[in-house]
Structure formats: C-alpha cells, structure tokens
C-alpha positions in Angstrom: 99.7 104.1 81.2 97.9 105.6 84.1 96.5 104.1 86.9 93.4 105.4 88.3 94.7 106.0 91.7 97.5 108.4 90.9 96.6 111.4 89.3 98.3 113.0 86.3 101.1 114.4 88.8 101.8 111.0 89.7 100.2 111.6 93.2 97.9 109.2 95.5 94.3 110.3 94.9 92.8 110.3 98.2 89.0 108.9 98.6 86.2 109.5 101.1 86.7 107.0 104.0 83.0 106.1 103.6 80.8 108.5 105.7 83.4 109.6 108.4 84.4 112.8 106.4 88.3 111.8 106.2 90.0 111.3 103.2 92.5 108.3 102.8 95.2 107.7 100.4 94.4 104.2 98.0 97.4 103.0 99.9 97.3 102.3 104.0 100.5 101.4 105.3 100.1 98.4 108.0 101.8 98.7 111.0 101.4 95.1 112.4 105.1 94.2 111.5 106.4 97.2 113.6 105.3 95.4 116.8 108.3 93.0 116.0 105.7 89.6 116.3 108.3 86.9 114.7 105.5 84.4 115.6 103.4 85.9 112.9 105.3 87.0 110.7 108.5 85.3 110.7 111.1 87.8 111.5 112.1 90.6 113.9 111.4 94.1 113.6 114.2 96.0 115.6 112.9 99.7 117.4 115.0 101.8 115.8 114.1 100.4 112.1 109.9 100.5 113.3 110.7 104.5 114.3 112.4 104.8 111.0 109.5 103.2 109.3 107.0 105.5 110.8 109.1 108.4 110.6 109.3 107.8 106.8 105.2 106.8 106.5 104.8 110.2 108.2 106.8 111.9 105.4 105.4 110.0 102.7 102.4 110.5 100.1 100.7 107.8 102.1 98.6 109.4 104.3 97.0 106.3 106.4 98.3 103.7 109.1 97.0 101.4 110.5 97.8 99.6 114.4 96.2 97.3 116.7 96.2 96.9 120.5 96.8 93.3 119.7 99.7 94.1 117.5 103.0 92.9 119.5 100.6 93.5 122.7 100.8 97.1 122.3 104.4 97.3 121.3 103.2 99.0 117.3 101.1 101.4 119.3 104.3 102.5 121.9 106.9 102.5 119.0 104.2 105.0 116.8 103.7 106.7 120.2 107.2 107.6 120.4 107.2 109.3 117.3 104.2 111.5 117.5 105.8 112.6 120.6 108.4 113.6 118.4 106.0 115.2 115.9 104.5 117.3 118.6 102.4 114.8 120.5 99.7 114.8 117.9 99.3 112.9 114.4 100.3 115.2 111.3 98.1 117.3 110.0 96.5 115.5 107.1 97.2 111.4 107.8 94.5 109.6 109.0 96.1 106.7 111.9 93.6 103.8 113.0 94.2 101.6 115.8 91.9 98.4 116.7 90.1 97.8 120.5 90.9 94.2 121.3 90.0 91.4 123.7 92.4 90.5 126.4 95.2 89.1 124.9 96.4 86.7 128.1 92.2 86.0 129.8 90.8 86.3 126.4 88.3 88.9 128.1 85.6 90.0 125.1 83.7 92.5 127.6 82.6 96.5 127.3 85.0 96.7 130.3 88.1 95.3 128.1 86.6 97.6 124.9 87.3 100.8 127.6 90.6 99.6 128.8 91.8 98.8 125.3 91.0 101.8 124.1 92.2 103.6 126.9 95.8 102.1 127.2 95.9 102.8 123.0 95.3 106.5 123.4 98.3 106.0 126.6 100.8 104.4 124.4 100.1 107.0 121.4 100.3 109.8 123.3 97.3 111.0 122.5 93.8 113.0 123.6 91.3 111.0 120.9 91.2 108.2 117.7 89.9 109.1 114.9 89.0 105.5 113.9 88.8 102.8 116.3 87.9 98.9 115.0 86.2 96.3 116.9 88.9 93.8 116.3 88.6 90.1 116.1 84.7 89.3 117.1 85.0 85.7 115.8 86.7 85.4 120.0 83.2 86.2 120.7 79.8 86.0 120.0 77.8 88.5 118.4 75.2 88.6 121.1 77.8 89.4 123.6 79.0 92.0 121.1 75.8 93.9 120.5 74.3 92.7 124.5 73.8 96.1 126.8 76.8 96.8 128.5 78.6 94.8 126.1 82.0 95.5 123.5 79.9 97.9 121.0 77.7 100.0 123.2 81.2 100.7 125.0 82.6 101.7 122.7 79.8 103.8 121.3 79.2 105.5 125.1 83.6 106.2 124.2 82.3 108.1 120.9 80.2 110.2 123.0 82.5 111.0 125.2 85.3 112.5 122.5 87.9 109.9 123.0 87.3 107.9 119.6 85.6 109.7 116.4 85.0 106.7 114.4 84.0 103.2 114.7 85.4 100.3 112.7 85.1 96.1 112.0 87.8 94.4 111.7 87.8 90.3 111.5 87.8 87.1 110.0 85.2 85.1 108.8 82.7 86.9 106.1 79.4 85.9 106.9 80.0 87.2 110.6 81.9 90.9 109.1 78.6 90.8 107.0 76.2 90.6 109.8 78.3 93.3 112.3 77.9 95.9 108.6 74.4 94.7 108.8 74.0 96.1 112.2 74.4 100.1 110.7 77.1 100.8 113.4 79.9 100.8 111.9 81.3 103.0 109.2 84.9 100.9 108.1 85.0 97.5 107.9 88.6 95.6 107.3 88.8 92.1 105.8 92.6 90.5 105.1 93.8 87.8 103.5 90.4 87.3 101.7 90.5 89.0 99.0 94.1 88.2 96.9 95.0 86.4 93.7 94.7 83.3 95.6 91.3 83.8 98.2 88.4 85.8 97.0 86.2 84.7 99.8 85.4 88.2 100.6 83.4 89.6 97.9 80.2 89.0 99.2 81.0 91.2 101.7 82.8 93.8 99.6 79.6 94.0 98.0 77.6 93.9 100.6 79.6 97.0 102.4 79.9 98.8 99.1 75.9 99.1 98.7 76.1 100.2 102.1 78.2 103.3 102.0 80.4 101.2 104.5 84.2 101.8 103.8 86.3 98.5 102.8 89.5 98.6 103.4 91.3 95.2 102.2 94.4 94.3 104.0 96.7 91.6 103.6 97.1 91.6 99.2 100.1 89.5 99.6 98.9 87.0 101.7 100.9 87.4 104.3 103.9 87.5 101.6 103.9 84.2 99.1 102.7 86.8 96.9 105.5 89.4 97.5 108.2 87.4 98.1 107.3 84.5 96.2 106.1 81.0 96.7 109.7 79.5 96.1 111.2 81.8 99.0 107.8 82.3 101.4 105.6 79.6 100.8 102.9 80.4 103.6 99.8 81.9 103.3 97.9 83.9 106.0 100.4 83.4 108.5 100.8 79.7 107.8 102.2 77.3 105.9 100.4 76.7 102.5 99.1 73.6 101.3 100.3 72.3 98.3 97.6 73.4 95.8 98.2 77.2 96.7 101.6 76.5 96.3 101.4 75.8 92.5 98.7 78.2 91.6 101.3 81.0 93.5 103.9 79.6 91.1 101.6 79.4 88.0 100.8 82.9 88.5 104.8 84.1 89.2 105.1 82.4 85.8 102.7 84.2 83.7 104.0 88.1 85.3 107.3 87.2 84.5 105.9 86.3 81.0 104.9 89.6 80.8 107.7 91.5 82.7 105.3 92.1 85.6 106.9 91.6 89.2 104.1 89.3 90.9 103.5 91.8 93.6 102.8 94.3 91.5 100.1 92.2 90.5 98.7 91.1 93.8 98.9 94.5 94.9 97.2 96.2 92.1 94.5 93.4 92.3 93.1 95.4 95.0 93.7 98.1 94.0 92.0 98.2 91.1 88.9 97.2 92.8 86.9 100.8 93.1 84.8 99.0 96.0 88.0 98.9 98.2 88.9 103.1 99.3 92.2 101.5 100.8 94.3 98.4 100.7 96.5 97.9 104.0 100.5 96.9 103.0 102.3 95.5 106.0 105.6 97.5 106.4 108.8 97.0 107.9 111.8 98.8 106.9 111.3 102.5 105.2 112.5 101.2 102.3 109.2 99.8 101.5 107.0 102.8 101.7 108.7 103.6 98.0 108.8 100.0 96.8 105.1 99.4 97.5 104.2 102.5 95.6 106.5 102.1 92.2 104.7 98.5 92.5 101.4 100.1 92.3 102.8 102.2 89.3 103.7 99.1 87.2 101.8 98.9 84.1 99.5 95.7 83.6 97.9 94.6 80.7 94.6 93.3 80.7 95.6 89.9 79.2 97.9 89.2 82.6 94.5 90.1 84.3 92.4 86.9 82.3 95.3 84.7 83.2 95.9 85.3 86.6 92.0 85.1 87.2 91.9 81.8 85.2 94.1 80.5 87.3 92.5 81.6 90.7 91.2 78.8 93.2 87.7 78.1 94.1 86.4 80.0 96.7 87.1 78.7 100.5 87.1 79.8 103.5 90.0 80.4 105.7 
C-alpha cells in the first residue's frame, strides 16, 4: 500500500507552499523542542543533541523546519544558527526554514517596533541576510486592530518585505475564528494552526476550509497533541502542553486500543490523520533527537486500513475549543 505523499520511489512528494513559489516536503520538522523549554515540553534538550538534530534534518528527505523567536527566547534560532554557519552561512539549497516574529517575551510588547526587532535579532541568531517565511506569531496577545493599525505589527512587517529581509509572510496562532479573520485579511500566504486539528480536537476545520478556498497554505502542527498521541496516554497523559482531563484521557486510550487491534502504532495514526488531509501542504512534527527524523517518516509509511479510520473517528470528541 502506497501512501499518497511518497511517490513510487518511496520519496516525500513536495507540494506548492500556497502562492509563495516554494515547494515543501508533506513533513515539516518543528524545531520548538531544540530550544530546550522543559516548561513546555517536559524535558531538556541538550546543545549538542539540538545541533545533531538539525544537522540530521539538514541531511534528511525533509526539506522544511520550522522556529520561533519565542522558541526557548531565541535559543532554537542560535542552536540552528550555529549550523548554517557550518553549512556555509546560508540554508541548503533546496529546504525551506521558517521562523515566527514575536511579541516581547518579558513586556509583552505587540508593536511594529517589536515585529522589526524580532525579526531583526532572528536573522542575527541565524546568521543570515533574509527569511524566506516569516509568521505573525501569537495575535491572540493582541488585538487585531492593533495588528492591522498604521504603524502597527503587519504593516511592519510588510514595509520588512519590501525591504528584502523577509520573502514571505505567515499566521501563526490560537484560537480559529481570530486565524480566520487574519486569512480573511489577504495578507498572508501560510497560516499555522496546532493542536487543533488531531484525533482528539478538530476545532480547526473551519478554518482549514476556509484557507484552502483561499489558496492560503495550511500547515498543521502539533498531530500528537503535544505527545498523548505519540507516546501514549498511559505514559504522557497531557494534551497541548497540559494536563488532560479525564474524558480525553479515555478517548486517547480507546483509540490506542483499536490501532493495536489492528497492528497500527497509534502515532502512526495521529500522524497520518493529517496527513492524509490534501488541505494541509505540511504537518509540523516536533523533534528532538535525530533519531526521530527516521521514526516520524517509517510512521507515515505504516499502512492503515480504512476500517481503523471509521473507528478512530467514531470515537473522536465533540468539537471544543482550546
């Protein structure tokens, strides 16, 4: 059985990132984790394993990443730095590496000021001359007046497009109906949603839909939850960076039941959840140790059959928002 996203070789088709012109694997590895943020994630991400990692993502079939400013308060971007330094002070020819502009992470600053220094001290830690995608990260610590206001956040970093240092502009948040009205606005070409759109939430699909009819690339990020569905509710019982209430719980372990009925490891499942949806060009995996790179992708090579698919969406919560 072959899935749609590797071709007959057994290679990642790539896809049009909407209307930028790049192409991005299915897969986008996230590079969150490699900012070592044990507040968020639970555990510690040494430097020499994060250099590994994205020494490894650089030589792998997965041609996307994914950072933040936010992410370990610039610590993913300096680790990443370090190796395109290595690479020749540029990102490989081919890969596709996003970053996000981000408010102030100690004054909470949301201004066009913060969007400029944000994006400036990003293109310092990478090492580099421009972005080729850059998200508006996190609105819902704003308002969307003060996003779209003259002067403010967007216009910034539009006046930044002009001026060669970023080539593309993304969304990346929260809550739907606000991602929906920043897709509404035409100015953005990506828009990112996590932990929405899993086995277990499927809050987002109004705006999947929404972006889709659009032209506007979705790229889905967080299939695992923040890991119940990778590592299990038993061993990780937490979803989207916090505990999970009881109800998820039992639907996390309802649905570990019925993969193993069918010999189907349950990330597999939550992974290939999204990617299976041809509205979503990319789904962004958190990584952490080299290792993964391979694991995530002989996960998305696991045959499922469609009868796994009518249980696991039988037993699939209402929808709510996070």
């Amino acid at each position: 059985m072959t899935n749609p996203w590797f071709d007959e070789a057994g290679r990642l088709v790539k896809r049009p990132l909407g209307k930028t012109g790049l192409m991005v694997t299915p897969i986008c590895i996230g590079c969150a984790p490699l900012g070592n943020m044990p507040e968020t994630f639970a555990y510690e991400v040494a430097e020499e394993q994060a250099l590994a990692t994205v020494r490894a993502a650089f030589n792998s079939p997965i041609n996307f990443l994914d950072t933040a400013y936010s992410y370990g308060d610039g610590e993913s971007e300096r680790r990443i730095g370090l190796v395109l330094k290595e690479l020749g002070g540029r990102v490989p020819e081919g890969y596709v590496l996003a970053t996000k502009a981000d408010r102030n992470l100690q004054t909470g600053e949301f201004s066009g000021a913060q969007m400029r220094r944000s994006v400036e001290r990003s293109l310092r830690l990478l090492g580099l001359e421009k972005l080729q995608l850059v998200h508006l990260h996190d609105p819902e610590h704003t308002t969307f007046d003060n996003v779209m206001s003259p002067g403010g956040p967007l216009e910034v970093l539009q006046q930044m497009q002009r001026e060669g240092l970023i080539e593309h502009l993304g969304v990346a948040g929260g809550p739907i109906d606000m991602e929906i009205q920043y897709v509404a606005t035409g100015a953005f070409s990506v828009v990112i949603t996590h932990n929405r759109y899993t086995l277990l939430n499927r809050i987002a699909e109004p705006l999947i839909a929404f972006a889709h009819a659009r032209g506007v690339a979705v790229l889905n990020a967080a299939p695992y939850g923040s890991g119940i569905l990778a590592k299990g509710p038993s061993a990780y019982p937490r979803y989207a960076y916090s505990q999970a209430d009881a109800d998820l719980v039992e639907r996390a372990r309802q649905m570990e039941a019925a993969c193993a009925y069918y010999g189907v490891p349950l990330a597999a499942a939550a992974l290939q959840f999204s990617l299976r949806d041809p509205r979503i060009t990319s789904t962004i995996i958190g990584v952490s140790k080299p290792e993964r790179i391979q694991q995530t992708l002989a996960l998305a090579a696991v045959p499922i059959p469609d009868a796994l698919w009518e249980e696991l969406d039988a037993l699939a919560p209402p929808p709510r928002e996070l």
